[in-house]
N, CA, C and O atoms as a GROMACS GRO file, in nm:
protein
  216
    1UNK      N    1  10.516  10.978  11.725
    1UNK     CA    2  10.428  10.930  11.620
    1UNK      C    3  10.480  10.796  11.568
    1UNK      O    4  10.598  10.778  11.538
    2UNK      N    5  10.388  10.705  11.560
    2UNK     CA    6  10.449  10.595  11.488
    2UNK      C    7  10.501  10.599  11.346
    2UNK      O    8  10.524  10.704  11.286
    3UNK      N    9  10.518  10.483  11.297
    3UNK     CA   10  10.579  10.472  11.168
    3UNK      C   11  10.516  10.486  11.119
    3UNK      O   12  10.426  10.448  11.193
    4UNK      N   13  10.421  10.546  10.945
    4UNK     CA   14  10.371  10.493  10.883
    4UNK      C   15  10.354  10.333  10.836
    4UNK      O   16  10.443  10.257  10.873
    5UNK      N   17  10.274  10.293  10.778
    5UNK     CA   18  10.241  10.126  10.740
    5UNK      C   19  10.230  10.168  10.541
    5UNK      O   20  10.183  10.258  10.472
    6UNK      N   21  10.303  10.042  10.519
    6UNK     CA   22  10.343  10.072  10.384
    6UNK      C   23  10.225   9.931  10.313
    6UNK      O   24  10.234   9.822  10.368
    7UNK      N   25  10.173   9.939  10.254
    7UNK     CA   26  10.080   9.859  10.167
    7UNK      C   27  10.116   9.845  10.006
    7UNK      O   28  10.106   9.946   9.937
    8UNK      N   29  10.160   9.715   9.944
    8UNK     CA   30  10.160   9.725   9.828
    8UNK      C   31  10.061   9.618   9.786
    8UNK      O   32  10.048   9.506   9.834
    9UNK      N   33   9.979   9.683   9.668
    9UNK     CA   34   9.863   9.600   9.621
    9UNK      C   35   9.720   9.669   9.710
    9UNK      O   36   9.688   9.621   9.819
   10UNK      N   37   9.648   9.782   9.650
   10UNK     CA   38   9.523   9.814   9.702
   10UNK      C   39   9.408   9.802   9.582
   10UNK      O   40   9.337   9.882   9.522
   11UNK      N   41   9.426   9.682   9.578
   11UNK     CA   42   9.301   9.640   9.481
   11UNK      C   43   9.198   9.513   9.614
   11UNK      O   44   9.205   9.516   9.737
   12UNK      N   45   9.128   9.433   9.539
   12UNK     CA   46   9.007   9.414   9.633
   12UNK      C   47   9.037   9.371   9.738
   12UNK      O   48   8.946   9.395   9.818
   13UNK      N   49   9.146   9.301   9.797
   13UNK     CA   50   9.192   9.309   9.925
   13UNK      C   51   9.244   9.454  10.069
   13UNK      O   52   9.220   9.486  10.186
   14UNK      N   53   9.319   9.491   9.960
   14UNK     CA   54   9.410   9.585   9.991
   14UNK      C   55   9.355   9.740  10.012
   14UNK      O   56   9.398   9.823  10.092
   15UNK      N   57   9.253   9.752   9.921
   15UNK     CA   58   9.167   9.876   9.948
   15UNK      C   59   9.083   9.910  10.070
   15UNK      O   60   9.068  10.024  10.116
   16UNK      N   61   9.020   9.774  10.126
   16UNK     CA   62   9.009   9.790  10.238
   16UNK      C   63   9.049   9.770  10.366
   16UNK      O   64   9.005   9.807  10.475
   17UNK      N   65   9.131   9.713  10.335
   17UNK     CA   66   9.257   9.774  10.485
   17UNK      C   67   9.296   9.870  10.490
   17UNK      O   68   9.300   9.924  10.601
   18UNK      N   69   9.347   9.945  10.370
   18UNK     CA   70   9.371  10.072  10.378
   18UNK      C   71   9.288  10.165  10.425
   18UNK      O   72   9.328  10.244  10.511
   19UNK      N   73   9.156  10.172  10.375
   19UNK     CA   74   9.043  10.233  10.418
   19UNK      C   75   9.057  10.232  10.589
   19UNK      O   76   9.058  10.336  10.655
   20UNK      N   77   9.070  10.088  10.650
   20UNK     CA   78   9.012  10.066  10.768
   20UNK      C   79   9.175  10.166  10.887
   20UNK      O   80   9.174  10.237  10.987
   21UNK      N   81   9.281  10.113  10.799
   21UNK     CA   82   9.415  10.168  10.876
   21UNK      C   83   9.393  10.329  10.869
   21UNK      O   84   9.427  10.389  10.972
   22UNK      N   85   9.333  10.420  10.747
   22UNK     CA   86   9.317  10.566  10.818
   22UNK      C   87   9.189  10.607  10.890
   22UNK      O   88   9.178  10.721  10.935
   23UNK      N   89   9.098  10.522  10.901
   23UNK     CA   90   8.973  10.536  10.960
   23UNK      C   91   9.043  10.510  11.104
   23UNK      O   92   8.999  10.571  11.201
   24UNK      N   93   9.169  10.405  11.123
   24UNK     CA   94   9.166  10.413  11.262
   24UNK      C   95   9.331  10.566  11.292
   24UNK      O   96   9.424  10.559  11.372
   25UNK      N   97   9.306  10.658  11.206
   25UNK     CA   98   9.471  10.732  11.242
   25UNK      C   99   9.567  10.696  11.205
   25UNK      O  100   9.669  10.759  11.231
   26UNK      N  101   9.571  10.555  11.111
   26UNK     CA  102   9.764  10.567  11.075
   26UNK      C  103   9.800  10.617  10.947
   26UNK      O  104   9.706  10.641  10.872
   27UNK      N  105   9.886  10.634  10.914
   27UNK     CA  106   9.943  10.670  10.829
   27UNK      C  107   9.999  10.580  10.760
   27UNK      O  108  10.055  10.483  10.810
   28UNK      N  109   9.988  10.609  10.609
   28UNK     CA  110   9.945  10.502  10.510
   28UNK      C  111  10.031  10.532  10.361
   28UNK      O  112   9.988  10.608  10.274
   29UNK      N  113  10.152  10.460  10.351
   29UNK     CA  114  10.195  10.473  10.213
   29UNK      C  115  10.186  10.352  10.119
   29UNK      O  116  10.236  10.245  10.153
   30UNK      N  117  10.113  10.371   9.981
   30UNK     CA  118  10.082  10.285   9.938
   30UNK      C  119  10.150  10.239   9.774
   30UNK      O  120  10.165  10.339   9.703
   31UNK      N  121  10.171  10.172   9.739
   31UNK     CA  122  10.222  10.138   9.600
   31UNK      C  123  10.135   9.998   9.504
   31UNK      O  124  10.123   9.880   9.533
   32UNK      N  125  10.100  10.058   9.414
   32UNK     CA  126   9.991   9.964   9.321
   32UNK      C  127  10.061  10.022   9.172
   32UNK      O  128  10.103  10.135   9.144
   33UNK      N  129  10.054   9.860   9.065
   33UNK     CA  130  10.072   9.910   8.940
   33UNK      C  131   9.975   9.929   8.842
   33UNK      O  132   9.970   9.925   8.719
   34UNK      N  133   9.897   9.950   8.938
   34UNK     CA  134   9.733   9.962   8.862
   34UNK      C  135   9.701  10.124   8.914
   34UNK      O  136   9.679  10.144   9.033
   35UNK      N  137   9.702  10.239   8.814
   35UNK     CA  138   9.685  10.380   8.859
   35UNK      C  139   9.519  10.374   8.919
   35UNK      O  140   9.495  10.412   9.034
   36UNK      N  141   9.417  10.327   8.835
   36UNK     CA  142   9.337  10.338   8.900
   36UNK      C  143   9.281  10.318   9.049
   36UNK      O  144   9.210  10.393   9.116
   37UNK      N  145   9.347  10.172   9.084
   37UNK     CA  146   9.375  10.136   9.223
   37UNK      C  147   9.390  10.232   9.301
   37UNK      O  148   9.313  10.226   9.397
   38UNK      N  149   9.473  10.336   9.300
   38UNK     CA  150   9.531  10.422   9.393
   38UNK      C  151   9.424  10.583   9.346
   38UNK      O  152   9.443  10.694   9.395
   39UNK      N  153   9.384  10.568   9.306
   39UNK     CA  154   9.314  10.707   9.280
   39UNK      C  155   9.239  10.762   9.372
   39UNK      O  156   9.274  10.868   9.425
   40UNK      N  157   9.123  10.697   9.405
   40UNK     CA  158   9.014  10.659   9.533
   40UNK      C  159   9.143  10.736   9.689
   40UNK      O  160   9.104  10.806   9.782
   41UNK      N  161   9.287  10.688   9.664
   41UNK     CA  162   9.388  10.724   9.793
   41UNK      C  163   9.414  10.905   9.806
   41UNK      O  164   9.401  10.985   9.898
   42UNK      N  165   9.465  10.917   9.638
   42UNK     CA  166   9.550  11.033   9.627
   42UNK      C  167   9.520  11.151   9.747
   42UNK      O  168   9.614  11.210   9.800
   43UNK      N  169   9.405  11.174   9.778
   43UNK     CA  170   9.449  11.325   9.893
   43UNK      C  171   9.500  11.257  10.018
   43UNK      O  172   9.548  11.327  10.106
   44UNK      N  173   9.495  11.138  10.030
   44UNK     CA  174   9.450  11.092  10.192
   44UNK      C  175   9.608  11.018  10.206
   44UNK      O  176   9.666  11.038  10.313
   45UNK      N  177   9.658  10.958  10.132
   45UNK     CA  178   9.772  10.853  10.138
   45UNK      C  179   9.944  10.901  10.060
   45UNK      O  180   9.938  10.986   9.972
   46UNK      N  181  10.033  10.865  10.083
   46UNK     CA  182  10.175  10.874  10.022
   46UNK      C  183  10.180  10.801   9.916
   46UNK      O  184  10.206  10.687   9.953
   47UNK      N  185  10.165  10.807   9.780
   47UNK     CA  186  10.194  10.725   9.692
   47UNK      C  187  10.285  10.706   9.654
   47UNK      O  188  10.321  10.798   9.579
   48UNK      N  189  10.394  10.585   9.668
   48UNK     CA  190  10.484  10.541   9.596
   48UNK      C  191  10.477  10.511   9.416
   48UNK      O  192  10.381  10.462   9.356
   49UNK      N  193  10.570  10.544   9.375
   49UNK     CA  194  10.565  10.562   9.205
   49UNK      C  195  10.600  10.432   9.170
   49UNK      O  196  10.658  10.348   9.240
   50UNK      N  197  10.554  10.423   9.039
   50UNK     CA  198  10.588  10.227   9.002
   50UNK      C  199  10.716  10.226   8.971
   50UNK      O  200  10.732  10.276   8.860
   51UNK      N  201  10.832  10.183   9.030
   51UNK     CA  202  10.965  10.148   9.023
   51UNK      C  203  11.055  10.281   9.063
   51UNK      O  204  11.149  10.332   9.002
   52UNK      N  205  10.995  10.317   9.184
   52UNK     CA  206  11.075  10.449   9.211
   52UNK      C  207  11.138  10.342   9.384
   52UNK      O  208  11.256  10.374   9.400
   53UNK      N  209  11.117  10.292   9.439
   53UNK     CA  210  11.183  10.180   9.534
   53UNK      C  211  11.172  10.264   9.616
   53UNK      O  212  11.080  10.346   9.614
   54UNK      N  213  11.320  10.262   9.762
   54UNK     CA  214  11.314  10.355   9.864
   54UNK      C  215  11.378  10.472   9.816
   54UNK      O  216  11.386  10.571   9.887
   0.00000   0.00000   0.00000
């Protein structure tokens, strides 16, 4: 299995790449300091916490 792909920033750029990266199978961890941003993700994606790092 590959790596997951890590995305920070899924606001109007970023939301849809994300969209497009599990539409094509990858796996997707994401970090935004905007909660709403990431809401639309929560069942589908790994959310990184705001200042929780590796």
């Amino acid at each position: 299995m590959a790596e997951p792909v890590g995305f920070v920033g899924v606001g109007r750029m970023g939301a849809p790449m994300v969209r497009r990266l599990l539409a094509h199978g990858y796996e997707v961890v994401i970090r935004d300091v905007n909660d709403a941003a990431v809401a639309p993700f929560k069942e589908q994606v790994e959310i990184r916490e705001k200042g929780g790092g590796r």
